[in-house]
C-alpha positions in Angstrom: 0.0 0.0 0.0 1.2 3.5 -0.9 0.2 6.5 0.8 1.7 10.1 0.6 2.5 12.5 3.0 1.7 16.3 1.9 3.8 18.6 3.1 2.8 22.3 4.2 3.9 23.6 0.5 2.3 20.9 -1.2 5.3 18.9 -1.9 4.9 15.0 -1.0 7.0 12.9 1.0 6.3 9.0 -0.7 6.1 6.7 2.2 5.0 2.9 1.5 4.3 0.1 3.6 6.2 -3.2 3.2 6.2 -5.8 5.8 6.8 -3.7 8.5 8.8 -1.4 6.8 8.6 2.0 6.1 9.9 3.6 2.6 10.5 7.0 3.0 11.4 8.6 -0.3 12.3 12.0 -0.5 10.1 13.3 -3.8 12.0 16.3 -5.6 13.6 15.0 -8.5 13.6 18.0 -10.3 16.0 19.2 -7.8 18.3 16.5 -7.0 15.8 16.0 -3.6 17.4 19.1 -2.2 16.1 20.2 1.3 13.4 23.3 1.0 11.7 23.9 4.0 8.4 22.2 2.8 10.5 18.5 2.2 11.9 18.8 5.7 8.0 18.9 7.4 7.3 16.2 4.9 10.1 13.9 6.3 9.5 14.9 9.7 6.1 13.7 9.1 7.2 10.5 7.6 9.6 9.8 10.7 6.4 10.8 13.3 4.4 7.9 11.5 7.4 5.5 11.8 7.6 6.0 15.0 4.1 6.3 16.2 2.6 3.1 14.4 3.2 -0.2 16.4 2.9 -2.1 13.2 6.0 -0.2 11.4 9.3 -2.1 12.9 12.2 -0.6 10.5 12.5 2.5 8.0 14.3 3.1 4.8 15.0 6.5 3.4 15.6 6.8 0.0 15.5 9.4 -2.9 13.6 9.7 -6.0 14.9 9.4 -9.4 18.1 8.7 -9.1 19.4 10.8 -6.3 19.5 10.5 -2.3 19.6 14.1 -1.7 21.6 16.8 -2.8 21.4 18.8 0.6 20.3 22.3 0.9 18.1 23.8 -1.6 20.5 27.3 -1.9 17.7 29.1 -3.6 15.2 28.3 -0.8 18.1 29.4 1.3 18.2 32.6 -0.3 14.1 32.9 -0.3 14.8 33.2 3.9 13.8 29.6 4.3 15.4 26.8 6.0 15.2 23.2 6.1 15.4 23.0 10.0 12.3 21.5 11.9 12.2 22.9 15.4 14.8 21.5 18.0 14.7 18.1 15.6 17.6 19.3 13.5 17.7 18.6 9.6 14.9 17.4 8.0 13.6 17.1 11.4 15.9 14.0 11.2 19.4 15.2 12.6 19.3 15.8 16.2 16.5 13.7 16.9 16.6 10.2 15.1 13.8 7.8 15.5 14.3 5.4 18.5 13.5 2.6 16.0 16.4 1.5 13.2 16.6 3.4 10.2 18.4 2.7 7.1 19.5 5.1 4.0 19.3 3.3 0.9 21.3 6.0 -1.9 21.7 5.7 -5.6 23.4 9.1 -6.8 24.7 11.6 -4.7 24.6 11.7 -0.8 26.0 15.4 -0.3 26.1 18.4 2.0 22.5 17.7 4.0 22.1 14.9 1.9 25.3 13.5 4.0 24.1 14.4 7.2 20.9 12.8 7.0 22.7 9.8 5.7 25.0 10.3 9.1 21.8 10.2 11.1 20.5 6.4 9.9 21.6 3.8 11.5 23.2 1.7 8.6 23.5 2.7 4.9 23.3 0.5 1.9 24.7 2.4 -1.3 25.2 1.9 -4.8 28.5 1.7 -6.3 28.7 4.6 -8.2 26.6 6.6 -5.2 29.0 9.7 -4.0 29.1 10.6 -0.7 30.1 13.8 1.0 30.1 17.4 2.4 30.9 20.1 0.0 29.4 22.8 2.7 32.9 24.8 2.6 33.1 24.8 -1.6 30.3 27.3 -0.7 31.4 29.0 2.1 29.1 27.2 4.4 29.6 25.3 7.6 27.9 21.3 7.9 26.2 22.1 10.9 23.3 19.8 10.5 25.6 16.9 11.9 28.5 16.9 9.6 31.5 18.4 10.9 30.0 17.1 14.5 29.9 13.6 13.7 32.2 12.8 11.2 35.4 12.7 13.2 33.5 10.5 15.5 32.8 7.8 13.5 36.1 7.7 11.1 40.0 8.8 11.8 40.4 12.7 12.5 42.9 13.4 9.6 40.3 11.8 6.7 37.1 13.2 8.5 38.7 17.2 8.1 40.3 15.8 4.5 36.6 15.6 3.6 35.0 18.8 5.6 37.8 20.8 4.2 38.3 20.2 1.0 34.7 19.6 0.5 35.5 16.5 -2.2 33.4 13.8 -2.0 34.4 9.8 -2.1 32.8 6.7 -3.8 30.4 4.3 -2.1 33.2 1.6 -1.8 35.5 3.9 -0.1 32.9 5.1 2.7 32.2 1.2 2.9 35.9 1.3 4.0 35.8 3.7 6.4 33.0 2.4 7.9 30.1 5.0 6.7 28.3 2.5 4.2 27.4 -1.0 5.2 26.7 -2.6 2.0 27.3 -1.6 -1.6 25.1 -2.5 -4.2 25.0 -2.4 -7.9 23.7 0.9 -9.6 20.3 1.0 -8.9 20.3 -2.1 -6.1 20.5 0.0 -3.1 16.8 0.0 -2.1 16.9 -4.0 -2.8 19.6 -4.2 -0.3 18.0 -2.1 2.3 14.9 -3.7 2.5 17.0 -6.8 2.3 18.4 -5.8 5.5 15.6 -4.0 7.0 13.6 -7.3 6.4 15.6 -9.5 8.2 15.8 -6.5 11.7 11.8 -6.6 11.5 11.7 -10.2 12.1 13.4 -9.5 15.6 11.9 -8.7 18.5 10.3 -5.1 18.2 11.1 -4.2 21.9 14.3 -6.2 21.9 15.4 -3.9 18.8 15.1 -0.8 20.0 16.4 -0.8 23.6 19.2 -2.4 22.2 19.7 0.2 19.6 19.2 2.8 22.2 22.0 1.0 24.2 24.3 1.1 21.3 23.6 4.7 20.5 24.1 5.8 24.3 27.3 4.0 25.4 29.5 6.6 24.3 28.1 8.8 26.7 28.4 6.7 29.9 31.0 5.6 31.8 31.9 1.9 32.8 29.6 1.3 35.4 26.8 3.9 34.2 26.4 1.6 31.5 26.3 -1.5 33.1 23.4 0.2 35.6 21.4 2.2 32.6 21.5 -1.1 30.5 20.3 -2.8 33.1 17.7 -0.1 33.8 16.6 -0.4 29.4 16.4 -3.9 29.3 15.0 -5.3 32.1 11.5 -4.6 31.1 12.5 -6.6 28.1 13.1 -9.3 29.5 9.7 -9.9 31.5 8.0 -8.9 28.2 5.9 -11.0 26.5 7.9 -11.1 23.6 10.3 -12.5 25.4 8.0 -15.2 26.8 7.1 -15.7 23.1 10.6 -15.6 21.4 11.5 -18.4 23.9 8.7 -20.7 23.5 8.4 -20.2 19.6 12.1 -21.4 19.9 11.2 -24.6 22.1 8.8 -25.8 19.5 10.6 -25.2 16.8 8.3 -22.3 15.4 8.3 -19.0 14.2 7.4 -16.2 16.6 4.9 -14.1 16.4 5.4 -10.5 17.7 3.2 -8.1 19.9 5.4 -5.4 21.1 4.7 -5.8 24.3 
């Protein structure tokens, strides 16, 4: 089933249901999905639905025709408007990620916002000949929706600046070997292999999933034996779930287990 999200200008966000998965596709391909203030409210509307129906376990976000997202739309910029949703950051996506997993699927180019709302998923699956990067400073910008932030944390100082500085962007295999992109796909296999891999995370346990994402995502903020107490704190209520109850017994008779969230 395929729905759409209008946004406030009119311009939809596609979202589309598939087994438990959400497929948010940012819909501008007349301008390489850059960010106008209108798209942003559209994908913040898409990740509200995400996370507010019970029955949606993973997203993907993905661009139309070709392209993940070519970041900020500079003559929106210029018009006085900006692609910033309240205290959520980028596409209302930045600073406030979904608690459940989300995964960028992106053909084309990944750049400036595009790139920092790639930063924000959780895992990325890209096509071979997708480009990846933040050209912010080629325009005398800053990447303050998450790049120059997060970059340096999540690959070696000297190559994170290489990129925020010289604003050149790198191939899909070589993000893979930093460690941005997960999985590299042919051109024009990249949603394929994200709902490949979204598939198989919705067929875990829903509450098991995201504490334990939430866990992952945290640690690097606590200290040794904060973590040990706040994990304790996340999962426990996991653990006296019924899904827990269900996971085990489905695995006693040899079964597959069937969900509730609860």
């Amino acid at each position: 089933m395929s729905t759409e999200v209008e946004t406030k200008a009119g311009t939809p966000v596609l979202v589309e249901r598939r087994d438990g998965v959400l497929v948010i596709t940012l819909n501008r391909p007349e301008a390489r999905n850059a960010l106008d203030g209108a798209l942003a409210q559209g994908l913040a509307a898409a990740l509200d639905l995400l996370e507010s129906d019970d029955e949606l376990r993973v997203g993907v976000l993905t661009g139309a025709g070709g392209t993940f997202c070519s970041g900020m739309d500079l003559k929106a910029f210029l018009r006085g408007e900006t692609p910033v949703v309240g205290d959520r950051g980028l596409g209302g996506l930045t600073m406030a990620p979904p608690r459940k997993p989300l995964i960028a699927a992106v053909e084309g180019h990944a750049v400036a916002g595009g790139f920092e709302l790639v930063l924000a998923c959780d895992m990325v699956v890209a096509a071979e000949d997708a480009r990846l990067g933040v050209p912010e400073v080629k325009r005398a910008l800053v990447p303050g929706g998450g790049g120059a932030l997060l970059l340096g944390q999540r690959i070696p100082r000297a190559i994170a600046l290489e990129l925020l500085l010289t604003g050149d962007p790198i191939t899909a295999g070589r993000a893979a070997e930093l460690g941005l992109v997960n999985r590299v796909t042919a051109s024009g296999g990249a949603l394929d292999g994200a709902l490949e891999l979204a598939g198989v995370i919705a067929a875990n346990g829903p509450l098991a999933v995201a504490v334990t994402k939430e866990i992952a995502v945290a640690a690097a903020d606590w200290s040794w034996a904060e973590g040990w107490r706040l994990q304790d704190e996340l999962m426990m209520p996991v653990f006296e779930s019924e899904d827990a109850r269900e996971g085990a017994a489905a695995f006693a008779e040899k079964r597959e287990p069937v969900w509730r969230g609860r």
